[in-house]
Backbone of each chain as ProteinMPNN parsed JSONL, in Angstrom:
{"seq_chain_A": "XXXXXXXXXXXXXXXXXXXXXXXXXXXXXXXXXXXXXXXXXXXXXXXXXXXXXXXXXXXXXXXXXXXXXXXXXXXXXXXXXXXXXXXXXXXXXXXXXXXXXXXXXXXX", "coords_chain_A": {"N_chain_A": [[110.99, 110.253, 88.462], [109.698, 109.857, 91.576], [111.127, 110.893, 94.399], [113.343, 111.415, 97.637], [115.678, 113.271, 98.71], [118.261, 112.839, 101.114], [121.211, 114.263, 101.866], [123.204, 114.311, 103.689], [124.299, 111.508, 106.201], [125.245, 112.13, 108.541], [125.171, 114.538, 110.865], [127.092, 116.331, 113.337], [127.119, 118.763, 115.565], [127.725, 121.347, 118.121], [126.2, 122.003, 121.101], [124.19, 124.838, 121.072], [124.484, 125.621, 118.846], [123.832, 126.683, 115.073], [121.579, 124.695, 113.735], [120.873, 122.885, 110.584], [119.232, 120.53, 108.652], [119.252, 118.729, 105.468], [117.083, 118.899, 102.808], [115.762, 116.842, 99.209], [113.535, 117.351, 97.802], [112.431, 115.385, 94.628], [109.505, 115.82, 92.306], [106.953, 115.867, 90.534], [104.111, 117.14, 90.763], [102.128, 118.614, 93.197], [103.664, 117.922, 96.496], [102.941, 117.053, 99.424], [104.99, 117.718, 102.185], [106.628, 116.54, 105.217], [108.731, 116.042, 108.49], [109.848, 113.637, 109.975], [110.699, 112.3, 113.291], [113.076, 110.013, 115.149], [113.825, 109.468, 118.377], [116.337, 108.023, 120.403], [115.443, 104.211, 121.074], [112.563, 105.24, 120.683], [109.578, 105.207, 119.104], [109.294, 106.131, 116.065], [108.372, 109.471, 114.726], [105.785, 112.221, 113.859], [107.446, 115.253, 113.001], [107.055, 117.451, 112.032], [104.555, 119.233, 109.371], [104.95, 120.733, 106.329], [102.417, 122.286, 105.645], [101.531, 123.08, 107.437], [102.464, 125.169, 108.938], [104.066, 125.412, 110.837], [106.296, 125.511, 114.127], [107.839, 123.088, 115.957], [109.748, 122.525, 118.858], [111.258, 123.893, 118.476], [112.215, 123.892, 115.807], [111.874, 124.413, 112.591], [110.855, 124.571, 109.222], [110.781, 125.445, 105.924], [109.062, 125.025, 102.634], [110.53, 124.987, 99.98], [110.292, 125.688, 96.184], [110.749, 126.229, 94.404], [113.564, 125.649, 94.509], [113.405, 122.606, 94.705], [112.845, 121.713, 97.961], [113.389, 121.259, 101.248], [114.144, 122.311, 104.132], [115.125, 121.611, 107.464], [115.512, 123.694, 110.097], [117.015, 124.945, 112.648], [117.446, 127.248, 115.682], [119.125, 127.172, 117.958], [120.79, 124.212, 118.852], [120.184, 121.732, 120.686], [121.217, 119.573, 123.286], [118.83, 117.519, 123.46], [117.706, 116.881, 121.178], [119.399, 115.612, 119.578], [118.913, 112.834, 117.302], [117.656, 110.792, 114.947], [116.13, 111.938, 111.56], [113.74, 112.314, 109.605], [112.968, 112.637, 106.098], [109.994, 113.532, 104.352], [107.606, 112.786, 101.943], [104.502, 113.244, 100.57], [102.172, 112.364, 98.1], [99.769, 112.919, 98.216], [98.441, 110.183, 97.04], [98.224, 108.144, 98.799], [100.75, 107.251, 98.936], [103.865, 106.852, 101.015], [106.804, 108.645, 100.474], [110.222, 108.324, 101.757], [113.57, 110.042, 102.946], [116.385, 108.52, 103.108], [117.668, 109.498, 105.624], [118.797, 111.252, 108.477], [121.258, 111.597, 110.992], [121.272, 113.179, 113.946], [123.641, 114.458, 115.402], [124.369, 116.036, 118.466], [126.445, 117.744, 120.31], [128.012, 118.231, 123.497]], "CA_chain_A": [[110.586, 109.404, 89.57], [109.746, 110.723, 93.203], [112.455, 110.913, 95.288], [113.711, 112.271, 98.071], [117.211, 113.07, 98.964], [118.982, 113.493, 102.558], [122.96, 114.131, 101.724], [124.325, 114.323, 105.165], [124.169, 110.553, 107.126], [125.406, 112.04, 110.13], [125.603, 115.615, 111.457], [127.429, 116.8, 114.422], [127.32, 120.022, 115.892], [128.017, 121.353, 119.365], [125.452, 122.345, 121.689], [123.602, 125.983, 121.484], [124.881, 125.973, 117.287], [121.942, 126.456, 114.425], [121.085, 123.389, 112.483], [120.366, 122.694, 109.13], [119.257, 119.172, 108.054], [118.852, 119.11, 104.075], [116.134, 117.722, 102.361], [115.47, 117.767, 98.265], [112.869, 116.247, 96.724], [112.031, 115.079, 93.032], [108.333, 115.271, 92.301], [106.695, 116.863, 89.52], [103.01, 117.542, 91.231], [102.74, 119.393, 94.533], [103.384, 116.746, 97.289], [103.144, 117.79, 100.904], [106.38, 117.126, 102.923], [107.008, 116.335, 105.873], [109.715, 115.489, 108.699], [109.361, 112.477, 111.476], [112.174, 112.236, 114.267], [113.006, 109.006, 115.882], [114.597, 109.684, 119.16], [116.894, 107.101, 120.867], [114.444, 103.78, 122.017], [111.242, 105.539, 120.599], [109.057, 105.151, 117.647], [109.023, 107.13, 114.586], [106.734, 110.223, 114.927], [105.84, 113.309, 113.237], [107.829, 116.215, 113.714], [105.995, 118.672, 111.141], [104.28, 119.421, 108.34], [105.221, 121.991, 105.636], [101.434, 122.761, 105.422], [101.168, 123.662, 109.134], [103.856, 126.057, 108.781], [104.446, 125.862, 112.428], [107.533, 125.624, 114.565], [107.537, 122.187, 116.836], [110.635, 122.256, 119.715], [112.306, 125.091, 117.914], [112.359, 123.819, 114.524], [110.777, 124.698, 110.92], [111.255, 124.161, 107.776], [110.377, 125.984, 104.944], [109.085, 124.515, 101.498], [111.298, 125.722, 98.314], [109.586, 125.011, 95.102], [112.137, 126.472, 92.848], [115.007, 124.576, 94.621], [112.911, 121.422, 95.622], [114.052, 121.731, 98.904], [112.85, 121.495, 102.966], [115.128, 122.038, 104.952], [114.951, 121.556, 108.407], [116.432, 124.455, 110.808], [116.773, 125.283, 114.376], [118.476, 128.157, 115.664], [120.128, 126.867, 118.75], [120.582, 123.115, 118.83], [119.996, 121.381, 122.234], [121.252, 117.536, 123.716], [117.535, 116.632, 123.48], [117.225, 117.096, 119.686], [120.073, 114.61, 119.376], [117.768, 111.923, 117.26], [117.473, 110.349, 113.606], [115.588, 112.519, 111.378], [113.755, 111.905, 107.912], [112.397, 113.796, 105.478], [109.132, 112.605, 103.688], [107.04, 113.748, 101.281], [103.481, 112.234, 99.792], [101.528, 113.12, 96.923], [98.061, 112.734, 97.884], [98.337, 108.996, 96.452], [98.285, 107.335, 100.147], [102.21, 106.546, 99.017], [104.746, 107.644, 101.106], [108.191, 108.54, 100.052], [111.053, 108.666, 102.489], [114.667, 110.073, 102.788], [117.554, 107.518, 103.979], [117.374, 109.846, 107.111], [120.004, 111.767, 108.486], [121.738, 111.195, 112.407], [121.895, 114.578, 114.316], [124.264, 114.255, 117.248], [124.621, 117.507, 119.613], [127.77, 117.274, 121.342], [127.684, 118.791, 124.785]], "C_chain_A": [[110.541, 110.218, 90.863], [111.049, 110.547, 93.902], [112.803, 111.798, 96.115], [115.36, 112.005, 98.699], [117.546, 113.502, 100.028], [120.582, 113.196, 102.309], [123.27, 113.66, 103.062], [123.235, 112.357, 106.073], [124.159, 111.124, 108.248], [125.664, 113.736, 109.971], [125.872, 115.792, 112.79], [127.677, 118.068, 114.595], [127.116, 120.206, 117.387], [126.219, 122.788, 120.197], [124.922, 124.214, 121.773], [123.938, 126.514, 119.398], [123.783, 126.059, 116.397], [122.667, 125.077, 113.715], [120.435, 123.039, 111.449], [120.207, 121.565, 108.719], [118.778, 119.246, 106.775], [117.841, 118.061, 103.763], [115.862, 118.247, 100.841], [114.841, 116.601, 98.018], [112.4, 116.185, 95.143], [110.586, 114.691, 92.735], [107.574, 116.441, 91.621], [105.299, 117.636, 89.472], [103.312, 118.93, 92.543], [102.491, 118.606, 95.408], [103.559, 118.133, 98.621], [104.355, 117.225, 101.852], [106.27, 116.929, 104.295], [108.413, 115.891, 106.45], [109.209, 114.77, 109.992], [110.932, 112.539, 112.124], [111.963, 110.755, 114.656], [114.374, 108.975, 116.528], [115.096, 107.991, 119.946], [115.637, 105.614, 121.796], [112.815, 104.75, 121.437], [111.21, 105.298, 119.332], [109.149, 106.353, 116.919], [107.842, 108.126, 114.588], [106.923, 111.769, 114.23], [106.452, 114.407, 113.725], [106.805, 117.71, 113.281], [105.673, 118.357, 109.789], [104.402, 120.673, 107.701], [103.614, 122.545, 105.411], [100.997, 123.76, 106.982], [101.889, 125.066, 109.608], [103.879, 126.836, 110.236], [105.794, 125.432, 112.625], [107.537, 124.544, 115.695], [109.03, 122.117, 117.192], [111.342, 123.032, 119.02], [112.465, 124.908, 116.605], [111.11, 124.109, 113.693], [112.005, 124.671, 109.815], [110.535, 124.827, 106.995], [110.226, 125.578, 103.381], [109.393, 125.446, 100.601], [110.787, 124.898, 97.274], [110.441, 125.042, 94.085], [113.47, 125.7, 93.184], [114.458, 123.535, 95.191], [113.12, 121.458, 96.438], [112.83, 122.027, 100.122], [113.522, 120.984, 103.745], [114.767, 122.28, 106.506], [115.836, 122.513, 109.642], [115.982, 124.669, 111.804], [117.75, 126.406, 114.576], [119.685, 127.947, 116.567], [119.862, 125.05, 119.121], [120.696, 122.663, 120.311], [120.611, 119.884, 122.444], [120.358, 116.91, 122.85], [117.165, 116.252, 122.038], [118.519, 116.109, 118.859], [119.156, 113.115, 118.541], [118.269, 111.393, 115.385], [116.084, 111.037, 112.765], [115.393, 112.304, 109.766], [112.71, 113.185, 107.57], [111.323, 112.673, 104.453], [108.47, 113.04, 102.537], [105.744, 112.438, 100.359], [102.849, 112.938, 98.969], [100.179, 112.961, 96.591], [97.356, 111.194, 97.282], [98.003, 107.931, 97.8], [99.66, 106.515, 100.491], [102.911, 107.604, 100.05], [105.768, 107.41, 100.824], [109.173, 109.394, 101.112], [112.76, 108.718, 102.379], [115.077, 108.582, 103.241], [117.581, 108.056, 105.48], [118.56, 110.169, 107.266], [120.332, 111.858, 110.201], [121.705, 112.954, 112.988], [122.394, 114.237, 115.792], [124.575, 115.913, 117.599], [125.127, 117.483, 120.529], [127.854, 118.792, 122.236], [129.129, 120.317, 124.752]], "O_chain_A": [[111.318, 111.143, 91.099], [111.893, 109.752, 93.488], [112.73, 112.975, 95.759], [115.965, 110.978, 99.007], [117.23, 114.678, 100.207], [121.103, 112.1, 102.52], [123.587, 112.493, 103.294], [122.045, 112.19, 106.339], [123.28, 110.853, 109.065], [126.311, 114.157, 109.012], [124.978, 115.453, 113.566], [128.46, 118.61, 113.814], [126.426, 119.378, 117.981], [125.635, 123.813, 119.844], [125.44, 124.825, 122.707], [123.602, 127.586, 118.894], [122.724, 125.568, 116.788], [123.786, 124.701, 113.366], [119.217, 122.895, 111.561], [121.26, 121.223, 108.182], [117.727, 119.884, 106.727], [117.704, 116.907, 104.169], [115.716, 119.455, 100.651], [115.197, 115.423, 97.985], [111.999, 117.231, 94.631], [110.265, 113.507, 92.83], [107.549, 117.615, 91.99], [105.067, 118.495, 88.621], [104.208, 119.756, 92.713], [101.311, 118.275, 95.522], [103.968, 119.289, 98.726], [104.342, 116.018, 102.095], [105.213, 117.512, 104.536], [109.28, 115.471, 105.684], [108.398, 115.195, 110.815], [111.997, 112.765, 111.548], [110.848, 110.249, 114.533], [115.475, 108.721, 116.041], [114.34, 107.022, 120.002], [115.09, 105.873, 122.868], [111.939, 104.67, 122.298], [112.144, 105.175, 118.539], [109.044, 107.485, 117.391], [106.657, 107.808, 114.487], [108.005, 112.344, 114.112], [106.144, 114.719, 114.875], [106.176, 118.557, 113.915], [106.239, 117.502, 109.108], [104.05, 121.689, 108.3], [103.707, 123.596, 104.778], [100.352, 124.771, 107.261], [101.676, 125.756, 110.605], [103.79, 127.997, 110.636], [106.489, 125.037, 111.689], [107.155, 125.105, 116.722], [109.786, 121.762, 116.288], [112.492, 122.591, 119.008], [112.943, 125.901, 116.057], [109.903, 124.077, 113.935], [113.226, 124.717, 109.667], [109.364, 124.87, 107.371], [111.253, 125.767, 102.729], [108.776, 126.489, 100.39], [110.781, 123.668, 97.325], [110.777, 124.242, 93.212], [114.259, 125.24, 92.359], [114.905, 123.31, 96.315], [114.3, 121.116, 96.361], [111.799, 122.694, 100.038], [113.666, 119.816, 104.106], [114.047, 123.255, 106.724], [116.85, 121.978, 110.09], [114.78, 124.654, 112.067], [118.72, 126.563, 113.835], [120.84, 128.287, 116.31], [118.795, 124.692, 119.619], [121.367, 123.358, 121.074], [120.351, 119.064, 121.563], [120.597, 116.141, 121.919], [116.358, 115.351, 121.808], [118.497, 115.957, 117.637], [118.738, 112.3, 119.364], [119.294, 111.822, 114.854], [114.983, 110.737, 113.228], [116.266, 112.171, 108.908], [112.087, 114.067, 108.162], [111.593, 111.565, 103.989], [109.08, 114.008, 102.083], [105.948, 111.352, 99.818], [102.914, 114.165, 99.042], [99.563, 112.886, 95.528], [96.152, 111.017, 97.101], [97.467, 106.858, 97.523], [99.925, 105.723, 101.395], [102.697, 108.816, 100.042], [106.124, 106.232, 100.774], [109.097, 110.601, 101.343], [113.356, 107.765, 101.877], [114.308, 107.702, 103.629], [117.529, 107.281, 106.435], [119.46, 109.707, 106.564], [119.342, 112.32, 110.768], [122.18, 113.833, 112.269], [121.838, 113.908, 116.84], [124.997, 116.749, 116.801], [124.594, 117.253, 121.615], [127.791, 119.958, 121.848], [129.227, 121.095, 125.701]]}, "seq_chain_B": "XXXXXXXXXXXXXXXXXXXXXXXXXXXXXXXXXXXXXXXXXXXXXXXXXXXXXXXXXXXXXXXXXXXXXXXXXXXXXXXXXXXXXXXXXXXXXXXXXXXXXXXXXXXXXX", "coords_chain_B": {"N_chain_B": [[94.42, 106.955, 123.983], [95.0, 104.157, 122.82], [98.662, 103.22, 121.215], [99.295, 101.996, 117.934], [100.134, 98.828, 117.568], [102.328, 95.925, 117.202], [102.671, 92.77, 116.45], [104.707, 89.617, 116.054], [107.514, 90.895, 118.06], [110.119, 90.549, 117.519], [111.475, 88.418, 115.021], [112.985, 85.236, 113.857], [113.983, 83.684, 111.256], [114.386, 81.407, 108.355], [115.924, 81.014, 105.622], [113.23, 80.61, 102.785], [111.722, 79.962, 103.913], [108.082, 81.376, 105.256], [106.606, 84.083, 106.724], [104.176, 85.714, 108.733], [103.234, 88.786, 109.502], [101.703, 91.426, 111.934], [99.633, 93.925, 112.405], [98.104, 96.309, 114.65], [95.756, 98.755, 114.41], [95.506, 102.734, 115.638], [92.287, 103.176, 117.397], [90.044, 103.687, 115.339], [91.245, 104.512, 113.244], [91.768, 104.14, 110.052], [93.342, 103.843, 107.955], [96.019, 101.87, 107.125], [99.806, 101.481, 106.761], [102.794, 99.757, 105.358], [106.068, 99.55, 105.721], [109.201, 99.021, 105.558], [112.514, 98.484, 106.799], [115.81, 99.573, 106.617], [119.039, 99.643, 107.453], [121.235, 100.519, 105.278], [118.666, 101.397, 103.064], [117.257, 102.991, 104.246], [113.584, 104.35, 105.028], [111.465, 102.336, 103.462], [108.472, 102.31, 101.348], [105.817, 99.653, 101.674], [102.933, 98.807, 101.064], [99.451, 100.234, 101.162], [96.608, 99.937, 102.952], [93.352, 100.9, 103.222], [89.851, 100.305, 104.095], [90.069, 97.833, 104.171], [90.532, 97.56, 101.579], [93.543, 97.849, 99.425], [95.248, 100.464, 98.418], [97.375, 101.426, 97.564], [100.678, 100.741, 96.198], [104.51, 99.34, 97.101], [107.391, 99.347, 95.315], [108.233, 96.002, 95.582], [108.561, 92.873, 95.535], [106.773, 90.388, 94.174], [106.145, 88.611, 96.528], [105.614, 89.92, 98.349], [103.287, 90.85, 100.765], [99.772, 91.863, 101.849], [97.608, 92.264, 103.704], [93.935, 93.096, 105.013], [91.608, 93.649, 107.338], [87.989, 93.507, 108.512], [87.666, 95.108, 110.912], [90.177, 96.656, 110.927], [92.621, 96.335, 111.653], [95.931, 94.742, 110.2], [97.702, 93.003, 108.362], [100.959, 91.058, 106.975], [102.433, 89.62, 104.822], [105.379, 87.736, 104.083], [106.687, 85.377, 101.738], [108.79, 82.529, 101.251], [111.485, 83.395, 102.028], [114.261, 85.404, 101.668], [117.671, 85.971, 102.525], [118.301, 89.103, 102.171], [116.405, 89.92, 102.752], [115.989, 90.227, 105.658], [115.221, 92.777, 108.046], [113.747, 95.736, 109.477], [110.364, 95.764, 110.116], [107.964, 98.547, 109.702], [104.569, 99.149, 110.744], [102.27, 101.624, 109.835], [99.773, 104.038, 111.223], [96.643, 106.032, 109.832], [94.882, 108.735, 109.971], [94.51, 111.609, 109.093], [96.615, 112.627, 106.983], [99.05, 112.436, 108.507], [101.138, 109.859, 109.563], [101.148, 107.405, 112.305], [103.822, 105.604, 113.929], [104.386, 101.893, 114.67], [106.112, 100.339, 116.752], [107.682, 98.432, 115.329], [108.504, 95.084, 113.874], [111.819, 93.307, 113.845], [112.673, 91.444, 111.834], [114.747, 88.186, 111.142], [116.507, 87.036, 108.983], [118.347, 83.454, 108.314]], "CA_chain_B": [[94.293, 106.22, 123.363], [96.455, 103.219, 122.842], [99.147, 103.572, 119.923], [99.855, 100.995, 116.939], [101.168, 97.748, 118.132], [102.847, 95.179, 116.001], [103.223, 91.678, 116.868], [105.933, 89.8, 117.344], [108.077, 92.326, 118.314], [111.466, 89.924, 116.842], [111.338, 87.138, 114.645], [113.986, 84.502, 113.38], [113.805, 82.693, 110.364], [115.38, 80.334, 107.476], [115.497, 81.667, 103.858], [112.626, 79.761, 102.012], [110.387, 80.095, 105.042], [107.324, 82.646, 105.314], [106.038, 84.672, 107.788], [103.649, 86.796, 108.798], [103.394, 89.958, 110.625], [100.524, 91.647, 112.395], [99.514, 95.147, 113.145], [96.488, 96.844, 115.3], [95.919, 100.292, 114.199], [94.976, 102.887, 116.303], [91.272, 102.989, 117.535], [89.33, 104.782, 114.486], [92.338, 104.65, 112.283], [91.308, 102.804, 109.144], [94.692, 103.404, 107.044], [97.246, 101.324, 107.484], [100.471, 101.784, 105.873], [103.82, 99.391, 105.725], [107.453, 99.964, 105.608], [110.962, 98.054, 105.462], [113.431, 100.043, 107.435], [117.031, 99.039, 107.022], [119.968, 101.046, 107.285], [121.257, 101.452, 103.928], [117.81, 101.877, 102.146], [116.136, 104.009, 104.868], [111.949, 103.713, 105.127], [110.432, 102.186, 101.994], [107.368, 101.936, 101.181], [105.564, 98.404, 100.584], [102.127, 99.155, 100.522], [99.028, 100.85, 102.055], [95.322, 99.562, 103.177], [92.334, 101.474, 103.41], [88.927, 99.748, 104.434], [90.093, 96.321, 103.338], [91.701, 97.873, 100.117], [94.571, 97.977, 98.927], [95.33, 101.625, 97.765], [98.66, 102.134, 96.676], [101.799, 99.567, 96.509], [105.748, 100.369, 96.522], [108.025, 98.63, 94.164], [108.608, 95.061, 95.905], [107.914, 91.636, 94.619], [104.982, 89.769, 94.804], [106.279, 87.677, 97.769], [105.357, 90.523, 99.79], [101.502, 90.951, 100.106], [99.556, 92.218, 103.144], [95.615, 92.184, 103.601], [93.317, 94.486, 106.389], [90.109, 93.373, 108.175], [87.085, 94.968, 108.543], [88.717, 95.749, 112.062], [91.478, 97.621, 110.061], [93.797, 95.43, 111.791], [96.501, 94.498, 108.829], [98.858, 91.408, 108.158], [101.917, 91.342, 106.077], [103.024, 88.167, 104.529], [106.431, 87.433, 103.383], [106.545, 84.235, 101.15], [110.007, 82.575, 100.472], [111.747, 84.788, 102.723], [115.463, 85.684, 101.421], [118.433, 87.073, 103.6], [117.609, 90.199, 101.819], [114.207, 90.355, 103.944], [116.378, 91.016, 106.934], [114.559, 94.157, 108.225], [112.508, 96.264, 110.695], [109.328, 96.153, 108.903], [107.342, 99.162, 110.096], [103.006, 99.403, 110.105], [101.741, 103.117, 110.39], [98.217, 103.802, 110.921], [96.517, 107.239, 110.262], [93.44, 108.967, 110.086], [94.137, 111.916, 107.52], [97.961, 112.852, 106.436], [99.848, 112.037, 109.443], [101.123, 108.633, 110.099], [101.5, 107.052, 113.87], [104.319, 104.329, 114.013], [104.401, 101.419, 115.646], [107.387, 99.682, 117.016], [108.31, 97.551, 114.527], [108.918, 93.868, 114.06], [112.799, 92.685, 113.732], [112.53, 90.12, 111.472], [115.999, 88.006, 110.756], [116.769, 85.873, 108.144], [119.646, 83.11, 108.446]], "C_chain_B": [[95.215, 105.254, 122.65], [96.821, 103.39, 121.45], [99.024, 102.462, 119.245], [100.697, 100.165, 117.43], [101.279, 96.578, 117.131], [102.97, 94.011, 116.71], [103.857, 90.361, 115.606], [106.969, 90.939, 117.262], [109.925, 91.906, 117.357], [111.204, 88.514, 116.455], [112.146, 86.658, 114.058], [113.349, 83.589, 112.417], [114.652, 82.356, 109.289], [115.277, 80.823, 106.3], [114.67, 80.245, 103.493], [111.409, 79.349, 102.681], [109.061, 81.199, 104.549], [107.428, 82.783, 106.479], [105.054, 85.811, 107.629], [103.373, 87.858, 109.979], [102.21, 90.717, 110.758], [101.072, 93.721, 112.889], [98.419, 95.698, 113.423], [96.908, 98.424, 115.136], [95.64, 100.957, 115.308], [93.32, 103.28, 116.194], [90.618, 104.246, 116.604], [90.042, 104.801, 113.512], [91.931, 103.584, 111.17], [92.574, 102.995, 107.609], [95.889, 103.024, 107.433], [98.469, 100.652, 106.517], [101.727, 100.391, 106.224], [104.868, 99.742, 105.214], [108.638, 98.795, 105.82], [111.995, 98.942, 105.825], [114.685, 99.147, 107.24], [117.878, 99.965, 106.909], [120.797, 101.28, 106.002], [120.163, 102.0, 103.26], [116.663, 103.098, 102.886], [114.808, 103.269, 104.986], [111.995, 102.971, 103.716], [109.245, 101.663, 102.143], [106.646, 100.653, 100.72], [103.842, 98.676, 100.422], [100.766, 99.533, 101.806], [97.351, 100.207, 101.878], [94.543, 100.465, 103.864], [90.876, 100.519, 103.183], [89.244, 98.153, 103.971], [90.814, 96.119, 101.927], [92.903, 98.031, 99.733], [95.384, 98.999, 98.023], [96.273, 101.843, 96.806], [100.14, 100.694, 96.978], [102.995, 100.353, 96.231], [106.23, 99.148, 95.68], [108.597, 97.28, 94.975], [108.018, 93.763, 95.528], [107.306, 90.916, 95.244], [105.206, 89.007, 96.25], [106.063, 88.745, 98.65], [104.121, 91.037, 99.822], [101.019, 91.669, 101.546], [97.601, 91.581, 102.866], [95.435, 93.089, 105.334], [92.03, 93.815, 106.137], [89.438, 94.24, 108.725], [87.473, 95.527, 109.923], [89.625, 96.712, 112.113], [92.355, 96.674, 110.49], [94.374, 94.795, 110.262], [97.701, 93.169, 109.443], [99.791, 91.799, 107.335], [102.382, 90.546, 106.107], [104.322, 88.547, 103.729], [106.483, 86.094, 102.943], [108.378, 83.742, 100.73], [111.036, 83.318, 100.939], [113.299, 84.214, 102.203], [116.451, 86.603, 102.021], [118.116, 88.267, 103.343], [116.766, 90.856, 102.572], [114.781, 90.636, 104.76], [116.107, 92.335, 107.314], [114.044, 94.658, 109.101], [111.424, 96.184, 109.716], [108.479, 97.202, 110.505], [105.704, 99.24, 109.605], [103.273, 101.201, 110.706], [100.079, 103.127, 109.942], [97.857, 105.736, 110.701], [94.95, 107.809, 109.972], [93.031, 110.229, 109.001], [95.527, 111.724, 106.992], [99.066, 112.357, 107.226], [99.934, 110.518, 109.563], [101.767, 108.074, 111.447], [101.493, 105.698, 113.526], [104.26, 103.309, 114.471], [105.806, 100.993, 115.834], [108.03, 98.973, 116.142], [108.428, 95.91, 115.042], [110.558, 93.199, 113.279], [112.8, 91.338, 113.276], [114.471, 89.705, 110.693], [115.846, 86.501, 109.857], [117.939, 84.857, 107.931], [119.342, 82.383, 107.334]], "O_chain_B": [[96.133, 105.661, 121.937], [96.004, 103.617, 120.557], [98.533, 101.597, 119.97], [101.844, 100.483, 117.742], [100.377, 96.332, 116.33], [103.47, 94.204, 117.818], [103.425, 90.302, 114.455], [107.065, 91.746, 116.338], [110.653, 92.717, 116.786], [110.831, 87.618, 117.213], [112.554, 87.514, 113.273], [112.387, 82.865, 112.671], [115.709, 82.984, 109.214], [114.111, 81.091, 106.009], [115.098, 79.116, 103.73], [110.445, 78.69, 102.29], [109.166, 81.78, 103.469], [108.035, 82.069, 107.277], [105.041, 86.64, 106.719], [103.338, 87.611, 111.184], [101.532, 90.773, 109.732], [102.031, 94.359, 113.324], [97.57, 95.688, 112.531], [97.886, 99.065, 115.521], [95.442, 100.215, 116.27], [92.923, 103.669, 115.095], [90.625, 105.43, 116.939], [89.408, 105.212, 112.541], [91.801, 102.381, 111.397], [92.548, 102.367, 106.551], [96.711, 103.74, 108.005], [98.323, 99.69, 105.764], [101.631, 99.946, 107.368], [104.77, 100.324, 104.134], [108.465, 97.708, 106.372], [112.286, 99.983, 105.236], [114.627, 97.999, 107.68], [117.63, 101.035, 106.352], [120.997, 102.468, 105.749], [120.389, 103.099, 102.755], [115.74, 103.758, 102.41], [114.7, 102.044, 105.04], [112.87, 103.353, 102.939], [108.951, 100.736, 102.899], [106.725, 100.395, 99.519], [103.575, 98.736, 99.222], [100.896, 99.261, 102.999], [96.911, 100.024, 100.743], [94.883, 100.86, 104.979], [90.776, 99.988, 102.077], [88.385, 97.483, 103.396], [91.365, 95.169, 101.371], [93.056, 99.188, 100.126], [96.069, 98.61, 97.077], [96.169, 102.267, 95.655], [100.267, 99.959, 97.957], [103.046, 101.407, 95.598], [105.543, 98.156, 95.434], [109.808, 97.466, 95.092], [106.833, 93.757, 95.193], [107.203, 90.722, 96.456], [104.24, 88.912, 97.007], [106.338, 88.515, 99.828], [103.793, 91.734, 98.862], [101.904, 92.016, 102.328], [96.888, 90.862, 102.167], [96.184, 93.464, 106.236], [91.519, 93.509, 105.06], [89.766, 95.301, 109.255], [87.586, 96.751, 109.87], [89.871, 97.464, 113.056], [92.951, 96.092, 109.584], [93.618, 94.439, 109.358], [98.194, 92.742, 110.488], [99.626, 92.911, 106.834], [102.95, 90.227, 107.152], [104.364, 89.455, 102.899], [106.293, 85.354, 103.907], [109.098, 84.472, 100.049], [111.569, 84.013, 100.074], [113.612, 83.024, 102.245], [116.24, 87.814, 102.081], [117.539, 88.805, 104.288], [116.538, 92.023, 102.892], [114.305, 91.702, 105.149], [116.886, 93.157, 106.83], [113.696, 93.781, 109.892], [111.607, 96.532, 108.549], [108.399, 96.886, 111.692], [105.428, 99.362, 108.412], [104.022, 101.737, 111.522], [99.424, 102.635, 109.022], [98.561, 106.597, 111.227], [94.004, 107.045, 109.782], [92.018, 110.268, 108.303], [95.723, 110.612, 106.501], [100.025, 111.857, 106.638], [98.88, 109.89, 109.662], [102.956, 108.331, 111.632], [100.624, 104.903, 113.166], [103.708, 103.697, 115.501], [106.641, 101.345, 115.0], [109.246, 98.955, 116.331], [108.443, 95.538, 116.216], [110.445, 92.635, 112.19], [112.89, 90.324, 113.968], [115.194, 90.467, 110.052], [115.308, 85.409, 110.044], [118.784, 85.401, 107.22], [120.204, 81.688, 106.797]]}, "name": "protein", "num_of_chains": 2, "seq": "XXXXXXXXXXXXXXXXXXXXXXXXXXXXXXXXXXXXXXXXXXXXXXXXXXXXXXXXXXXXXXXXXXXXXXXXXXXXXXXXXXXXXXXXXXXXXXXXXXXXXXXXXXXXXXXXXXXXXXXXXXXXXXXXXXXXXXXXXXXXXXXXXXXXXXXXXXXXXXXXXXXXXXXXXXXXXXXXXXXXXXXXXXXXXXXXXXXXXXXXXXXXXXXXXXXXXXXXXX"}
């Protein structure tokens, strides 16, 4: 079955630290992943795509095929990046499939 | 160009009631996706409209249906509504891979 998995509910880490948000998914094609943020009071919006294999507000992620896996890293974490963060992933079907989502607080 | 707006923005209702929920894509956007956000289950997927079609569905029971006008504008009926239904339901509209949220509608079930 598709699936994607976000272990960590909540991460805290202190201001200027790297960040790692995990993401693994279960999907036996090649889906394209994604991650959306939804900062305090705002809507749900794209952060990146693993196809774009760019770097939006300091973060990237890198798709692992052999360890299912896109993980989300930053090198120095900021206040602003304080937000709720999912991990997605679709398979060309027009479905999408989303983590539970994982909290990142960035304590001052 | 104005984003995805959902109306009503919070709605109250009785188990055994319906309702329905509205969303305006954005301008050109002719897929429009829905979601059930709660905080144990995260997003889920209920199902997605393209030109009036009905592309792809997620695993929820028939009491939850939608429909899309040649407008794209989309609906989302709940039939029978059960505390359960307590939810954000989220529309997303998009144009290829990307989807742009809208606010959501807070629907409560007593």
């Amino acid at each position: 079955a598709q699936r994607v998995t976000q272990p960590e509910k909540l991460l805290s880490v202190f201001k200027g630290a790297p960040v790692e948000l995990k993401c693994n998914y279960s999907y036996s094609g090649s889906p394209e992943l994604f991650w959306y943020v939804q900062y305090s009071r705002q809507r749900l919006q794209l952060l990146l795509r693993h196809i774009s294999r760019e770097s939006i507000k300091g973060f990237t992620a890198d798709l692992n095929k052999g360890e299912t896996s896109f993980h989300l890293k930053k090198p120095f974490a900021q206040e602003e990046d304080s937000a709720m963060y999912y991990c997605a992933l679709t398979s060309g079907t027009y479905k999408y499939i989303f983590g539970t989502g994982t909290r990142l607080k960035v304590l001052a | 160009k104005a984003g995805v707006t959902q109306t009503p923005r919070y709605l109250i209702k009785t188990r055994g009631q319906q309702v329905t929920l509205s969303c305006s894509p954005i301008s050109g956007h002719r897929s429009v996706s829905w979601y059930q956000q709660t905080p144990g289950q995260g997003l889920q997927f209920l199902f997605e409209y393209f030109s009036e079609t009905q592309r792809n569905k997620g695993n929820f029971p028939g009491r939850f249906s939608g429909r899309q006008f040649s407008n794209s504008r989309s609906e989302m009926n709940v039939s029978t509504l059960e505390l359960g239904d307590s939810a954000l339901y989220l529309c997303a509209s998009s144009l290829r891979d990307t989807q742009y949220f809208g606010p959501g509608t807070r629907l409560t079930v007593l």
